[in-house]
C-alpha positions as a Markdown table, in Angstrom:
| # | Residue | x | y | z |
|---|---|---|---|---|
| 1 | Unk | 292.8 | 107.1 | 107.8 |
| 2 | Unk | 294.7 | 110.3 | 106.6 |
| 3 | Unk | 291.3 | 111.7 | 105.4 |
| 4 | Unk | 289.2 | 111.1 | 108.5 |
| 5 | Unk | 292.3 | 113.1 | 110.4 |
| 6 | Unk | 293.0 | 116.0 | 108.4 |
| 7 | Unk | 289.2 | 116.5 | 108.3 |
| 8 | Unk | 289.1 | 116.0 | 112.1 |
| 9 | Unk | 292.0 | 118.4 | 112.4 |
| 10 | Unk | 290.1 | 121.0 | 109.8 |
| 11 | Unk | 286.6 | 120.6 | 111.6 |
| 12 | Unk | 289.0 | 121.4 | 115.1 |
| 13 | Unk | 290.8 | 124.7 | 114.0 |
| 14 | Unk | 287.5 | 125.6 | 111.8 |
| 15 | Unk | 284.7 | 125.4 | 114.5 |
| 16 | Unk | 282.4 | 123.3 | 111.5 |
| 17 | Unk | 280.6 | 121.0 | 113.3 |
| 18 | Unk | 278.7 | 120.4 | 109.6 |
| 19 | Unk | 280.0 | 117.3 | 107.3 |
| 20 | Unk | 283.7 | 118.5 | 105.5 |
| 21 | Unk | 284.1 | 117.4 | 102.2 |
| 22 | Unk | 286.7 | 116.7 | 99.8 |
| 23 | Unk | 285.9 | 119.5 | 97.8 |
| 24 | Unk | 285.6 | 122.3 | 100.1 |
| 25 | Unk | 287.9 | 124.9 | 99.9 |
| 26 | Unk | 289.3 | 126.2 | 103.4 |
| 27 | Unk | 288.2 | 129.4 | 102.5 |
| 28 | Unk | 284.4 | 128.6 | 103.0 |
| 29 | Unk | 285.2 | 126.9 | 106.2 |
| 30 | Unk | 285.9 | 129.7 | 107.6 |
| 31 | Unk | 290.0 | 129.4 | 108.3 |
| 32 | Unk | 291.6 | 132.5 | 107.7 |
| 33 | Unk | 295.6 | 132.7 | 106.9 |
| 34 | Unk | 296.5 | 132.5 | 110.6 |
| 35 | Unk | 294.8 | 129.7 | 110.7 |
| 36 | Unk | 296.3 | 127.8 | 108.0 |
| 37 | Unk | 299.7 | 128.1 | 110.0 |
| 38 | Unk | 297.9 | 126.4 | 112.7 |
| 39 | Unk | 296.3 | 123.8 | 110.4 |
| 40 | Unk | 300.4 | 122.9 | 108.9 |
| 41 | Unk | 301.8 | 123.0 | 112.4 |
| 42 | Unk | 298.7 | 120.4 | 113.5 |
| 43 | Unk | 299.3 | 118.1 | 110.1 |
| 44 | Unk | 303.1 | 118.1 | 110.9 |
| 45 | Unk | 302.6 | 117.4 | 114.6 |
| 46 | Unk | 299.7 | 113.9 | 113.6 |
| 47 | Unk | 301.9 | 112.8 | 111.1 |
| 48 | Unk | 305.2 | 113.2 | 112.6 |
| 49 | Unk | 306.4 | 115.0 | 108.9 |
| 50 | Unk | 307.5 | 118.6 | 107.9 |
| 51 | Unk | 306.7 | 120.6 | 105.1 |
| 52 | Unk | 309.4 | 121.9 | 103.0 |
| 53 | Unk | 308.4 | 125.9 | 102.4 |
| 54 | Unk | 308.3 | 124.9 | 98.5 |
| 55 | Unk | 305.5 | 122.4 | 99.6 |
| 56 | Unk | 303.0 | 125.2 | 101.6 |
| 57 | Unk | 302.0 | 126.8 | 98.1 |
| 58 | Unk | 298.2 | 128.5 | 98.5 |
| 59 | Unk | 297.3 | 125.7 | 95.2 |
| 60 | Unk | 298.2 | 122.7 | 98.1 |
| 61 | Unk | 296.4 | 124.7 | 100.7 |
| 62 | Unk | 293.6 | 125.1 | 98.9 |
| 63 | Unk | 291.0 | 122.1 | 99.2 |
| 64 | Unk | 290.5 | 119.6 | 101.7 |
| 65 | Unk | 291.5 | 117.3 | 99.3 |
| 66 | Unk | 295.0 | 119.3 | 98.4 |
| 67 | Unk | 295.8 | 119.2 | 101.5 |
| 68 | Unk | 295.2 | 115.2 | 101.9 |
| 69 | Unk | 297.6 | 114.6 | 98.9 |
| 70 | Unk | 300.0 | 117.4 | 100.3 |
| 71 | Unk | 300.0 | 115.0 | 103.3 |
| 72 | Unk | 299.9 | 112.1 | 101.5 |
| 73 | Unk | 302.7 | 112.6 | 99.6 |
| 74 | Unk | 305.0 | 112.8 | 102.5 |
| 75 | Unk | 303.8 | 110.0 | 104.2 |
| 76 | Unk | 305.1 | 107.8 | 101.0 |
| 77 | Unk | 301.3 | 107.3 | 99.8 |
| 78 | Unk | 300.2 | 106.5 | 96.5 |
| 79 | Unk | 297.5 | 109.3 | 95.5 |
């Protein structure tokens, strides 16, 4: 459920109407560093969290799948 909507929310800001997976980085989706603001301020918005500043390091916003255990781990989920 997390995956499907931080890939949803990706796919949105990113235009992609192709398959997303795991492994992408966000750089070959085409999501520039304005965009990744947009991207946080969407994931904080679905999941009702907030990212600490020590959190939004470019390693967690990196991959598809960093950001799913960025988000995971603040919604209390095992990774």
């Amino acid at each position: 459920m997390i995956k499907n909507k931080v890939i949803s929310i990706l796919a949105n800001i990113s235009n992609i109407d192709e398959q997303i997976t795991e492994e992408q980085q966000l750089s070959t989706l085409g999501i520039s560093s304005l965009e990744k603001v947009e991207v946080i301020i969407s994931l904080e918005d679905e999941f009702s969290i907030r990212f600490k500043d020590s959190d939004l390091t470019p390693q967690n916003l990196e991959t598809v799948k960093s950001i799913i255990e960025l988000v995971e781990k603040h919604m209390g989920v095992r990774c």
